[in-house]
N, C-alpha and C positions, 0 to 999 in steps of 0.2 A: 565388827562390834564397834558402837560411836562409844566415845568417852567424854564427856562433859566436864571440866576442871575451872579453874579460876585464880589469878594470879593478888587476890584478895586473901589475905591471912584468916585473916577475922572469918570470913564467908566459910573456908575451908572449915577454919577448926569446927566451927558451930556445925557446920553438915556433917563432921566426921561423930559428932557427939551426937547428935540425932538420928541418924542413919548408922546404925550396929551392925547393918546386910550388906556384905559387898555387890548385890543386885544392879547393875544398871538400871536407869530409866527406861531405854529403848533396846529391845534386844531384837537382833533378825534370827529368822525362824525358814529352815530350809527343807520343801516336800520332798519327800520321795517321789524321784521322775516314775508313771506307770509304765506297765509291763509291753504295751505296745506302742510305744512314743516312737521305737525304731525295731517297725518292724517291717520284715522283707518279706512278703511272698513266697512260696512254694512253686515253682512252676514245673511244671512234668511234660514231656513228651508224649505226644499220642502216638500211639503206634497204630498199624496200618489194621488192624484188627477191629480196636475200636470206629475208628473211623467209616469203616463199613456199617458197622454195626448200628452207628449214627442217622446213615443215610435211610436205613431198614424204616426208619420211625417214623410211622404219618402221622401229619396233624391232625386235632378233631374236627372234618370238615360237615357245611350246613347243607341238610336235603336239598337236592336238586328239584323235589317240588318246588320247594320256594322260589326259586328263579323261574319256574316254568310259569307259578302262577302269578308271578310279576308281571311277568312279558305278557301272557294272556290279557292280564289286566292292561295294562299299557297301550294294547294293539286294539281294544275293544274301545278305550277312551279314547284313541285317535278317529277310528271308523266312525265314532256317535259325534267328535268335531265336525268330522269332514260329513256326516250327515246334518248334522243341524245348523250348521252353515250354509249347506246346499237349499236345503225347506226355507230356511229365510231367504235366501238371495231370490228362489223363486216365486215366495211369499211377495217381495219386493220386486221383483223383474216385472209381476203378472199388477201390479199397486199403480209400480209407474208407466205401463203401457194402459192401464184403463183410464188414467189421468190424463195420458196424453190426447189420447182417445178423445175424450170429453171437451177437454179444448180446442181440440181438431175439428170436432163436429160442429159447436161451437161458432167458430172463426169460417166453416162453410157457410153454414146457412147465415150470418153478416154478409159474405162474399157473395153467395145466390142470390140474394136482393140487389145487390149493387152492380151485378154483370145484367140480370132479368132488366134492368131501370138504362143500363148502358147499351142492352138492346135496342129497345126501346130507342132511346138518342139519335142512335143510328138509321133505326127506320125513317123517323122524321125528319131528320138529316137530309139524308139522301133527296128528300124532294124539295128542297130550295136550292139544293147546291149544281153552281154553273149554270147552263144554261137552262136548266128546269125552275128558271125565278121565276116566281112569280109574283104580284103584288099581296093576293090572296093566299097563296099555300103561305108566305113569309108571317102575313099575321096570325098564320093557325099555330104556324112554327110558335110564335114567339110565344103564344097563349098555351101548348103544349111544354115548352121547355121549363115552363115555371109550375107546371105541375109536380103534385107529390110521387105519381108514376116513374118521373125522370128524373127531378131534381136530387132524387136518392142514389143515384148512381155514384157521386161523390164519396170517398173514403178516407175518414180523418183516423191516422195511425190512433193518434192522442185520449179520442174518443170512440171511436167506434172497433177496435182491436184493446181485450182485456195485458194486461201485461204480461201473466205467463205463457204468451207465445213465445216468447225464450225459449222455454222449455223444446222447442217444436226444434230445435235446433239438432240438425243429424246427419253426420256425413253421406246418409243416403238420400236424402232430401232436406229441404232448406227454404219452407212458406216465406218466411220474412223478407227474403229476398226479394219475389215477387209480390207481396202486401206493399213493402216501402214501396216500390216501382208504379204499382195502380195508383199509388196515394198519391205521390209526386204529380203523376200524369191527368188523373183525373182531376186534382184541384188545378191544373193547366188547363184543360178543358174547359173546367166551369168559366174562368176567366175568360179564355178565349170566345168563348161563345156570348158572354156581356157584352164585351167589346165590339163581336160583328153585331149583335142586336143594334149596337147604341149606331155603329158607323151606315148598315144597310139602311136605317130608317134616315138619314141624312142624305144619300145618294140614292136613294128610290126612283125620285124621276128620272134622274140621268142615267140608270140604268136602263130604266120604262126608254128611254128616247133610243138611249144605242142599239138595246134591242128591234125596236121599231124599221131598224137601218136595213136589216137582214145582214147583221153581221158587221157590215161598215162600220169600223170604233172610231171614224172621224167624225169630229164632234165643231159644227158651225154653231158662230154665235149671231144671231140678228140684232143688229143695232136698229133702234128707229131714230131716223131724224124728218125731220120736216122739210118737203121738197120743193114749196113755193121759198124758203128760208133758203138754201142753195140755189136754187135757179137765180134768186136778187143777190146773192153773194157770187155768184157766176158771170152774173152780166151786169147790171147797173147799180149793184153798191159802189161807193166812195173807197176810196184806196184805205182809208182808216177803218174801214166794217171789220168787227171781229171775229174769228171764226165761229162757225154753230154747233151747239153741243149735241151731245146722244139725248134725248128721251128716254128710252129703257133698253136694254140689254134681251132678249130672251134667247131660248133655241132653235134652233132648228130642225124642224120635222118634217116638212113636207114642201111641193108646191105642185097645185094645183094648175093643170096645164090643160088636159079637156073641154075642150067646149060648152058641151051637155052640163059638164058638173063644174064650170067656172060659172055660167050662168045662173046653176041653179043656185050656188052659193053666192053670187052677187044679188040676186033679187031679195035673200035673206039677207043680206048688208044693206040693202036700200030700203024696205020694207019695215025695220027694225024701229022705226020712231025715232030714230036718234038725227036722222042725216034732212037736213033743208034740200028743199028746192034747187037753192042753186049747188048745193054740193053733189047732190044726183046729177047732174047735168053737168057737172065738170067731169065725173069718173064715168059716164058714157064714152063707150066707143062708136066713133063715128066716121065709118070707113069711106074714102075718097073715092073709092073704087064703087059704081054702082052696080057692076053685078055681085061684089061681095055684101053690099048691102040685101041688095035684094035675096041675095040667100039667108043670110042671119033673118030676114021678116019672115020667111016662106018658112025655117025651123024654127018659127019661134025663139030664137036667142037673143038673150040681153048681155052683151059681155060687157067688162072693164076695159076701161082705157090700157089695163095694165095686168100680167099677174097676179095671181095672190097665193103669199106664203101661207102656211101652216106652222105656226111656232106656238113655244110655251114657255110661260114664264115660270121661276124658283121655287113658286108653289105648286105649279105643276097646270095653271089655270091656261084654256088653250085661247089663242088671238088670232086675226085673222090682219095680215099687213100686207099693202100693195107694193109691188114691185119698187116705185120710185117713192117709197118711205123705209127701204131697205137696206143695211151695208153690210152682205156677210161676213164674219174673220172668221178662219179656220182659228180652234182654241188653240194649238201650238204656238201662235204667234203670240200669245197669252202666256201663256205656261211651260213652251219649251214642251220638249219628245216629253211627258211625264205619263206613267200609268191614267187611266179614264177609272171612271165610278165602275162600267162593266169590269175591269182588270182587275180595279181594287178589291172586287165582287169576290170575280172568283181565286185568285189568290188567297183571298181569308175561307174560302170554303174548303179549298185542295189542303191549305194547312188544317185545317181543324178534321178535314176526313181523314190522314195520314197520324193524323194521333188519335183519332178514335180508332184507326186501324191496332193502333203500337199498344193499347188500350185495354183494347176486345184481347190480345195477345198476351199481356200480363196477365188475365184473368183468368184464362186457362192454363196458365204455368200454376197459380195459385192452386187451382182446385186441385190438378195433377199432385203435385207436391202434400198436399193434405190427406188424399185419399193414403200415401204411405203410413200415415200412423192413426187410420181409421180400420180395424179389423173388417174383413168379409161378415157378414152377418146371412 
C-alpha cells in the first residue's frame, strides 16, 4: 500500500480537515490465482489389455472403386496422348513427305531440261573436237552452241533452284550436293567454250595448214625477198650496200615439183595479165641440154626456171612464190619448242570433253538423289 505524506504543516493539517476517510488514493487490489494456473496432468498406464484392444480399431477407409476408377481414368487419358500424338505426327510425317515430293519433282524437271540441253552440247561437241576439225562443222558448232536448245544446259543455284531445296537434305540422300557440283561445272563450261570459240577462230588457218601436213606439226615460215636484190648484194654491190629486207612472211603448204602440174601452173602465172614480155622470158626454163629440150617441146611443157611454192598468207589468202624469191624458217627458230594452233586445238577440246564428261556425271547423281524423295506412283 503507497502512502503519500508531506513534510509541509500547513498542507497536512488542511488535508487532514478535508479528508475525514482514512482511504488512500491509490490502493492495490489482488486476484485470486484460477483454479488451473498449476495444474498437473493425470497420467495412467496402459495396460497390455487395452492396448490390444487399440489395435482391433480400423479406420474409416475410401471404396476401392474410387481408386479403380482413377487408375481407369488415367490409363485411358495416357492411351488417347499417345494416340493423338501418333495421328498428328503421321498427319505431319505424310504433310512433309508430300512437300518434299513437290519440290523434288520440281527441281527434276529444271534438271531434265539442263542434262536434255547438256546432251545436246555433247553431240555437237564431239564433231569438231581433235582431229574431226573442220572449218565448216566449227561454224555450225558455233551457230548451234548459242542456241536456246543448248545454251540452257547452264545451271544458276541463285536462280534457277527455288530455296527450299534445303528441305531435301537427308541422310539417305543429299540433291544439293550434286546441284552445287553441275552449277560450278557447267558455268565452267560455258566459259570454256567462249573462250575456245574466241581462240579457234584466230587459229583456223594454222590449224587448216597442219592439218594439210598429214600430221607433220612442223610448221615453215616463207619469207619472200627479191633475188635480183641478193644476187647485186652477192656479187657487185659496194662494201657499204645494206642488207635486204623480207617482203612478207607466209606459210608453208606445199611445193610443186611435177612436171605436168608445174607447167600447168606456170602458164596460169604467165598468162594472168600481170607479167611483161621480158619477165616471161626471164622465168623460162631454158635447158642446155638439147635433147631435154627437145623433150619438154614433144610434151608440150612450159616449166619455170625455178620451183614454186604453195604458201599462204594470215588471212588464209593462197600465193604462188618461186623457188629463188624464197627463205624457209622452221617456226621454232621463232618461237622456241612452244605448242602449234593444231595443239592448242586440241588441248582446249580434250579439256572441255573431260568436263562435259565430269558434267554428264553430276547430272545423274542429281536425278538419282531426287527420285529418293519422289514416291512410286
Amino acid at each position: 500500500m503507497l502512502n503519500f505524506s508531506s513534510n509541509n504543516p500547513g498542507i497536512g493539517t488542511q488535508n487532514a480537515a478535508q479528508n475525514t476517510s482514512p482511504e488512500p488514493i491509490i490502493q492495490e487490489v489482488y486476484e485470486a490465482e484460477p483454479d488451473d494456473y498449476n495444474y498437473v496432468p493425470q497420467i495412467s498406464e496402459l495396460d497390455e489389455a487395452d492396448y490390444q484392444n487399440m489395435l482391433t480399431v480400423q479406420p474409416e477407409g475410401v471404396d476401392t472403386r474410387v481408386y479403380k476408377a482413377c487408375a481407369a481414368f488415367c490409363v485411358a487419358a495416357i492411351i488417347g496422348a499417345f494416340i493423338g500424338y501418333g495421328v498428328a505426327s503421321v498427319k505431319a510425317d505424310k504433310a512433309d513427305v508430300q512437300r518434299k515430293a513437290s519440290i523434288a519433282r520440281a527441281i527434276d524437271r529444271t534438271v531434265s531440261d539442263k542434262i536434255t540441253a547438256l546432251h545436246s552440247l555433247k553431240e555437237e561437241f564431239d564433231k569438231i573436237a581433235g582431229a574431226n576439225y573442220s572449218e565448216a562443222a566449227f561454224e555450225s558448232f558455233k551457230t548451234k552452241v548459242r542456241s536456246p536448245q543448248i545454251t540452257q544446259f547452264m545451271l544458276d543455284m541463285s536462280s534457277d533452284i527455288t530455296g527450299e531445296a534445303v528441305l531435301l537434305i537427308d541422310p539417305k540422300a543429299n540433291p544439293l550436293v550434286g546441284l552445287r557440283e553441275y552449277s560450278a561445272q557447267s558455268m565452267l563450261l560455258r566459259q570454256l567454250i567462249e573462250t575456245h570459240l574466241a581462240e579457234t577462230r584466230a587459229d583456223s588457218e594454222s590449224i587448216l595448214e597442219l592439218q594439210s601436213h598429214s600430221g607433220d606439226e612442223t610448221v615453215l615460215y616463207a619469207m619472200q625477198v627479191i633475188p635480183d636484190a641478193l644476187y647485186y648484194l652477192a656479187t657487185t654491190a659496194p662494201r657499204s650496200q645494206y642488207a635486204n629486207g623480207v617482203i612478207s612472211i607466209f606459210t608453208y603448204r606445199d611445193v610443186v615439183e611435177d612436171d605436168a602440174e608445174l607447167s600447168s601452173l606456170y602458164g596460169d602465172i604467165k598468162n594472168d595479165g600481170q607479167w611483161s614480155n621480158e619477165q616471161r622470158a626471164r622465168r623460162d626454163y631454158k635447158p642446155k641440154d638439147k635433147r631435154e629440150e627437145a623433150r619438154l617441146r614433144n610434151e608440150g611443157l612450159d616449166l619455170p626456171n625455178h620451183l614454186i611454192y604453195d604458201v599462204t598468207n594470215r588471212q588464209g589468202n593462197k600465193s604462188n612464190l618461186f623457188a629463188d624469191e624464197v627463205i624457209l624458217v622452221d617456226r621454232e627458230h621463232f618461237f622456241g619448242k612452244s605448242a602449234n594452233a593444231k595443239a592448242r586445238y586440241e588441248w582446249r577440246t580434250q579439256t572441255i570433253k573431260d568436263l562435259i564428261d565430269k558434267t554428264v556425271a553430276s547430272s545423274a547423281t542429281i536425278q538419282q538423289d531426287l527420285k529418293a524423295f519422289i514416291p512410286d506412283t
